[in-house]
C-alpha positions in Angstrom: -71.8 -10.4 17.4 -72.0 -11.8 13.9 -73.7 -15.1 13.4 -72.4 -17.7 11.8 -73.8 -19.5 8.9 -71.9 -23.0 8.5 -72.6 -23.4 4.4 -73.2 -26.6 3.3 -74.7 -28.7 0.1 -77.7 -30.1 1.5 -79.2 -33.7 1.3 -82.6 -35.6 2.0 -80.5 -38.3 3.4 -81.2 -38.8 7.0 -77.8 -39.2 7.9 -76.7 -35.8 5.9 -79.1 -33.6 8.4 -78.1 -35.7 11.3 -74.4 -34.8 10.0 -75.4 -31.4 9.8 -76.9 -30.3 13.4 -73.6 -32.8 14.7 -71.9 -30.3 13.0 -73.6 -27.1 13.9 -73.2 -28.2 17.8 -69.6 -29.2 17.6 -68.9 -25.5 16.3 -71.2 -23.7 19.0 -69.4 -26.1 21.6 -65.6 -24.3 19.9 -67.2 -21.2 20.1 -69.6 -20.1 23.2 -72.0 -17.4 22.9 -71.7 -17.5 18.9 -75.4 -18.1 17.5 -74.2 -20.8 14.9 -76.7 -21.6 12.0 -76.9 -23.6 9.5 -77.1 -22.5 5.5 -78.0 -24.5 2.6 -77.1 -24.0 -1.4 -79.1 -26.9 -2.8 -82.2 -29.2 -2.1 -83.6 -27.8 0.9 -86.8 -25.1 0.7 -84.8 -22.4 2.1 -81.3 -21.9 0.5 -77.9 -19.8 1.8 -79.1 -16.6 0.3 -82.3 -16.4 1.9 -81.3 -17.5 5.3 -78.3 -14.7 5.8 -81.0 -12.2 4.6 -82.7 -12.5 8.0 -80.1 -11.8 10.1 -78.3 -8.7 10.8 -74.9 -9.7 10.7 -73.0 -13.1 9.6 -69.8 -15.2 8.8 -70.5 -17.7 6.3 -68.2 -20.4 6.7 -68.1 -22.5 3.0 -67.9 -26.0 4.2 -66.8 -27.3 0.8 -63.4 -29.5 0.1 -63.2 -27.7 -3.1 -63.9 -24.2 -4.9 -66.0 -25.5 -7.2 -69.1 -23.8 -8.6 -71.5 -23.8 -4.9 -68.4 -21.7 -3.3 -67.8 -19.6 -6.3 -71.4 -18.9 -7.0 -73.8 -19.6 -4.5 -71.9 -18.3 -1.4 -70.9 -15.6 -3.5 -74.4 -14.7 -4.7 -75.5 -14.9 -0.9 -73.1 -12.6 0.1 -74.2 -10.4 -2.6 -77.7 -10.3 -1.9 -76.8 -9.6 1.5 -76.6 -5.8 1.1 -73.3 -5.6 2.9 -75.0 -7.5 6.2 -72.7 -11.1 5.1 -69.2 -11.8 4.6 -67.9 -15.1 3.3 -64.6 -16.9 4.4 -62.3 -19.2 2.8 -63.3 -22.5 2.2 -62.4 -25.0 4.5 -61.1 -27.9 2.1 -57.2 -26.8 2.5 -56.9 -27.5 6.3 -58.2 -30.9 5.9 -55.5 -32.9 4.9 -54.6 -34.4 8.0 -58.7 -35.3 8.5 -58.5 -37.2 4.9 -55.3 -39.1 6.8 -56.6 -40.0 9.7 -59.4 -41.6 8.4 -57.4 -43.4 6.1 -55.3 -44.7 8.7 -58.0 -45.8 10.4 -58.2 -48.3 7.9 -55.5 -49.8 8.1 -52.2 -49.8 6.3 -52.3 -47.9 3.2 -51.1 -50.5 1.2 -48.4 -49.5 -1.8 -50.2 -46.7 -3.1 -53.9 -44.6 -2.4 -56.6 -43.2 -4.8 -58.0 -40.2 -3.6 -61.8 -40.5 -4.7 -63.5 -37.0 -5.1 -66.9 -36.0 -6.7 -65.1 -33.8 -9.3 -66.1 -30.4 -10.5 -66.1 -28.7 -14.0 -64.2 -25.9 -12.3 -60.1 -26.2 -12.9 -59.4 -24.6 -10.2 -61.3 -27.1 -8.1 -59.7 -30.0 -9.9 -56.4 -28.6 -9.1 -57.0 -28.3 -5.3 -58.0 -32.3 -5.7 -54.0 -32.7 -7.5 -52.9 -30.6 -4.5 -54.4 -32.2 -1.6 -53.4 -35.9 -3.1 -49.7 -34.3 -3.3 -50.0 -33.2 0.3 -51.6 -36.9 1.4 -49.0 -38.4 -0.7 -46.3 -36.8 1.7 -48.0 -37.4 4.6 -47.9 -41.4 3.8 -44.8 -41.8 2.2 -46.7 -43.6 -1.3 -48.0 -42.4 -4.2 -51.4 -41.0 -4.5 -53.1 -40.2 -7.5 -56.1 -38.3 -7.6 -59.6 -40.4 -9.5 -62.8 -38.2 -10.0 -66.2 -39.9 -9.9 -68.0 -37.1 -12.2 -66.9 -34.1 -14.3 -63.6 -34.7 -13.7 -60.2 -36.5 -15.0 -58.9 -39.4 -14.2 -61.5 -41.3 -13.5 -61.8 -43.6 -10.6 -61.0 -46.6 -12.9 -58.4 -45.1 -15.1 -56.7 -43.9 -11.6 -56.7 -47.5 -10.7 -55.3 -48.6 -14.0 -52.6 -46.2 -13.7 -51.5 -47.5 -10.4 -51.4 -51.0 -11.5 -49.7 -50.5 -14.4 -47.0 -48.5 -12.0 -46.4 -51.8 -10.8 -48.7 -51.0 -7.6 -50.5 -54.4 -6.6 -52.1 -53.5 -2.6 -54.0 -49.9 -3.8 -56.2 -48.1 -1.1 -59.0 -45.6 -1.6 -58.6 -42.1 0.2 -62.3 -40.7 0.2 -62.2 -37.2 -0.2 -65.6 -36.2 1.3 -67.3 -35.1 4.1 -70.1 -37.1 4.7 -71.7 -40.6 3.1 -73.4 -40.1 -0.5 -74.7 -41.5 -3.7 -71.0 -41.6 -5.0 -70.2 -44.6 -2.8 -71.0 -46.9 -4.9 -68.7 -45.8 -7.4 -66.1 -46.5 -5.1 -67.2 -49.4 -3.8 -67.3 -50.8 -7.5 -63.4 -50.6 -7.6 -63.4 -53.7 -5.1 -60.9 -51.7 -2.9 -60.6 -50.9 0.6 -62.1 -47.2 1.2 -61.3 -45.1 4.3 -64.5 -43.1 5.6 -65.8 -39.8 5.0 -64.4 -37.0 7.2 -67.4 -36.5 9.1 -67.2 -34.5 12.3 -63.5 -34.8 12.6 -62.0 -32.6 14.5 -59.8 -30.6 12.2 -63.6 -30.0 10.8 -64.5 -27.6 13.5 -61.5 -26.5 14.5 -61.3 -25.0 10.3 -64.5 -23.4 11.0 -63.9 -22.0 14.3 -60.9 -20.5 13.5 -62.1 -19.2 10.5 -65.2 -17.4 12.1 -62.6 -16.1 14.6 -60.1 -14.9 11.8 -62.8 -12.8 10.2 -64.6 -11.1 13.4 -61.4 -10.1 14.7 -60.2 -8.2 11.3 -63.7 -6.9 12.2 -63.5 -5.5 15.3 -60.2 -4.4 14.3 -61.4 -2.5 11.5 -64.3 -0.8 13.4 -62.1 0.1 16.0 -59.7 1.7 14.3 -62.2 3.4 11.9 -63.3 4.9 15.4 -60.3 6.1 16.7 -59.5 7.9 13.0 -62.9 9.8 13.5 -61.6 10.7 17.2 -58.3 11.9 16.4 -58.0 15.7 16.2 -55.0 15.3 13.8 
């Protein structure tokens, strides 16, 4: 059975590895029997490429909001370097619109109209995901939401604000589009808004990884096996 490798940033925070094995157990909870790992593409001493190198088989599972450069070149590159041995997944970011909304309605009322605060990428493809998911949220709530970027990116955080006021929009909301506490906090917190919550371990967290893993090892099985009964049939 392939392992999977849940792929994540990385961070010296505390709370960031505490978020981590909270993750890693949630997942191996959803799926018994499944050796569940952990893989890294930044700060720690052993990074995503190197760890699915030691194992004989795995799933990686890009736990990223976005496609930005980590998913398009580090998983990539891991999967690479695997020799055949990894296979990568989606990313999880599209499935966790509904995690973005709950935490946002655990805020409260949100007001006349929501800024979705994400870190931003230099990717377009990335940004546009951002445009989508603040689209999707913005149905979801019935008020406007307009995506603000805290680096690479545009609008800013401030400009998104200034937009919204100008709209007329007097009681705005912040939306945080990430998964766990950061350094780009304070960027939000210097709006003077009210901010909804990181995802964290949210449900819809695992369950996108679970079902993931379970997507891919089936298409698997169901390859081999029918790669089998080919070499079986006389015909």
């Amino acid at each position: 059975m392939s392992t999977l490798v849940i792929a994540l940033h990385g961070t010296r925070r505390p709370s960031g590895a505490i978020f981590a094995e909270g993750l890693r157990d949630a997942v191996s909870a959803e799926l018994p029997g499944v050796d569940v790992q952990l893989g890294f593409v930044d700060i720690h001493d052993e990074l995503l490429a190197t760890t699915v190198q030691r194992l004989d088989s795995s799933v990686i599972v890009p736990t990223f909001l976005a496609a930005g450069y980590h998913v398009a070149h580090d998983v990539a590159e891991a999967v690479r370097l695997s020799d055949g041995r990894a296979v990568a997944t989606d990313h999880v970011g599209p499935d966790l619109v509904d995690a973005i909304h709950d935490r946002l309605v655990e805020l409260g009322a949100p007001g006349d109209a929501v800024i979705l605060a994400a870190i931003g990428s230099k990717r377009p493809g990335a940004t546009a995901e951002v445009h989508a998911t603040a689209a999707h949220l913005s149905t979801l709530i019935g008020q406007p939401v307009h995506p603000g970027f805290i680096f690479a990116s545009q609008p800013s955080l401030e400009q998104a604000a200034t937009t919204l006021r100008a709209l007329g929009h007097s009681r705005i909301t912040v939306a945080t589009h990430a998964l766990l506490p950061g350094r780009y906090q304070h960027h939000i917190a210097a709006l003077g808004l009210p901010a909804s919550h990181p995802i964290g371990l949210h449900p819809r967290l695992v369950s996108a990884i679970a079902s993931r893993y379970r997507s891919t090892t089936g298409d698997r099985v169901m390859a081999t096996a029918a790669r089998t009964t080919r070499r079986l049939d006389p015909l």
